[in-house]
Kinemage of the C-alpha trace (Angstrom):
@kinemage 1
@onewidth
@group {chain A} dominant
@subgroup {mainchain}
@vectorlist {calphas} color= white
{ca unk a 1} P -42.252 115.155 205.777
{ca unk a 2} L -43.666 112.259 203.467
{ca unk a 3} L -41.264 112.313 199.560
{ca unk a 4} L -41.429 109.202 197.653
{ca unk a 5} L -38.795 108.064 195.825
{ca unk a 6} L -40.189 108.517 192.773
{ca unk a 7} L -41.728 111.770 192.603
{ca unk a 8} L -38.030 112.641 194.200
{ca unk a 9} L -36.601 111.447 191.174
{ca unk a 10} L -38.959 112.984 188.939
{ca unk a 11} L -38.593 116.024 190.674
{ca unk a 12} L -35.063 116.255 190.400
{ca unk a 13} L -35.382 115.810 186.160
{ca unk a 14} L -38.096 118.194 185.992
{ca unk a 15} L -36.537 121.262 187.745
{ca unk a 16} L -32.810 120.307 185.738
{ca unk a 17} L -30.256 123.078 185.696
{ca unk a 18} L -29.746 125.348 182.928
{ca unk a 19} L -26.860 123.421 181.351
{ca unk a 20} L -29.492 120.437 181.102
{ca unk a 21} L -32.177 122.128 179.310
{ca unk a 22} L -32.910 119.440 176.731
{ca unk a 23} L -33.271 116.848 179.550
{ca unk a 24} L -35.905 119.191 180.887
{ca unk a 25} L -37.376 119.919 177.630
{ca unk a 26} L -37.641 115.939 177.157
{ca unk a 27} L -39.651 115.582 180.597
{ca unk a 28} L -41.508 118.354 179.592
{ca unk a 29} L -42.678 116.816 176.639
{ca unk a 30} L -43.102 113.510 177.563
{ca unk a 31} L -45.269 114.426 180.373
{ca unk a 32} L -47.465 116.563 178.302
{ca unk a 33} L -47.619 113.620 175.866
{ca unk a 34} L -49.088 111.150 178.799
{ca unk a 35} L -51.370 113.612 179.484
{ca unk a 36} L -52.951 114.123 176.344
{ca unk a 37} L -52.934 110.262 175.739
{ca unk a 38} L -54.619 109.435 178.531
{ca unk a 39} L -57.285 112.311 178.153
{ca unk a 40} L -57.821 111.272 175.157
{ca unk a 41} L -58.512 107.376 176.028
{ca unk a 42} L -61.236 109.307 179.033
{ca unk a 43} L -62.953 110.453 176.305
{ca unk a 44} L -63.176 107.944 173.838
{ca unk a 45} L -64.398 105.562 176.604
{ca unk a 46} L -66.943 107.763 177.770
């Protein structure tokens, strides 16, 4: 079964344990926060 380091790492932050909720919430947010950035930049260079 192919897993790549990173998205093993990444996993492992964004599925943290209840006691690490604000590490979670801090992936959570930063991920949404790439994702609006860069769908913004698609459409302003469209």
């Amino acid at each position: 079964m192919f897993h790549p380091l990173s998205l093993f790492v990444g996993w492992r932050y964004v599925r943290a344990r209840s006691h690490k909720f604000f590490v979670s919430f801090i992936t959570w947010t930063s991920v949404a926060g790439v994702c609006v950035g860069v769908a913004a930049l698609i459409v302003i260079l469209s």
